[in-house]
C-alpha positions in Angstrom: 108.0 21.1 107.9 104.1 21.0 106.4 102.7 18.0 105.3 102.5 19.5 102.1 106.3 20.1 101.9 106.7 16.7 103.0 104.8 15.0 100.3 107.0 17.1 97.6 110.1 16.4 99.4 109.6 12.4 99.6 107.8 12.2 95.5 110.4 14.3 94.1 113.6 12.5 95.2 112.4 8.6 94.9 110.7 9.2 92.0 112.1 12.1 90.2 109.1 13.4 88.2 109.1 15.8 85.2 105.8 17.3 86.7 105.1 17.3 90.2 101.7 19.2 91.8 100.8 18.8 95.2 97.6 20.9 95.9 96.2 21.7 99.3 92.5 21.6 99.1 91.7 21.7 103.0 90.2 24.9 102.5 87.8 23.8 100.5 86.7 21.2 102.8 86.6 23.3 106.2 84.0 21.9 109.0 83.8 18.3 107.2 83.2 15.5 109.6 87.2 13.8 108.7 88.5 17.2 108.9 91.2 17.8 111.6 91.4 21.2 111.4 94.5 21.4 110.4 94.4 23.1 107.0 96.6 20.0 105.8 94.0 17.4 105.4 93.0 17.4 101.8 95.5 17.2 98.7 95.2 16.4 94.9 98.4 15.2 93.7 98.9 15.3 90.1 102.6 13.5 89.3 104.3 12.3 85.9 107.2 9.9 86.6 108.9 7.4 84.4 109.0 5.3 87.0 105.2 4.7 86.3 105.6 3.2 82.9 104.5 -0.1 82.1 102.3 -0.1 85.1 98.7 -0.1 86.1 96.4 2.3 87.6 96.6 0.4 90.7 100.2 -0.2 90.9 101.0 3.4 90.7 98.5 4.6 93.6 100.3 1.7 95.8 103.4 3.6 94.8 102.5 6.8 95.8 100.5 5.6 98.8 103.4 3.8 100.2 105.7 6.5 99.8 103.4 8.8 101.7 102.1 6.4 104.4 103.7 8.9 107.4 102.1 11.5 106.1 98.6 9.5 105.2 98.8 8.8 109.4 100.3 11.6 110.4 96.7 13.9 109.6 96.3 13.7 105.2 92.8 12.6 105.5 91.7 12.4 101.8 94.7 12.2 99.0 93.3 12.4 95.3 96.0 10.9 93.0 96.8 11.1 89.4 99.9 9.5 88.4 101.3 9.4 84.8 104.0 7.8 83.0 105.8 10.7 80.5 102.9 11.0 77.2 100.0 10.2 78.3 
């Protein structure tokens, strides 16, 4: 399974969001020094859960970040996060 796959698999079912967007970028970043080569190495993440409500910028990113710290070792080198509660 891609790392990509992976990410969507894990956000979907502990956090069950009404908007979910995992976006590789690797290609964009081709040939940079943290690259792996993989074409998995670069993601934006764009994610609206409920579970985020009532909680800080912060506290969401540890979230996410803790739900995909496998895959943050496993070869995502750069993960750009943006994590909404429902309305805003």
């Amino acid at each position: 399974m891609s790392l990509q796959s992976r990410m969507r698999e894990k956000l979907m079912t502990s956090l069950n969001p009404t908007r979910l967007d995992v976006v590789n970028e690797s290609h964009l970043h081709a040939g940079h020094g943290g690259s792996p080569g993989t074409g998995e190495s670069h993601f934006s993440l764009l994610i609206v859960s409920s579970d985020f409500s009532g909680k800080s910028r912060v506290e969401r990113h540890r979230i996410v970040n803790h739900l995909l710290q496998d895959e943050l070792r496993d070869g995502v080198h750069a993960l750009a996060i943006k994590a909404l509660a429902p309305g805003e």
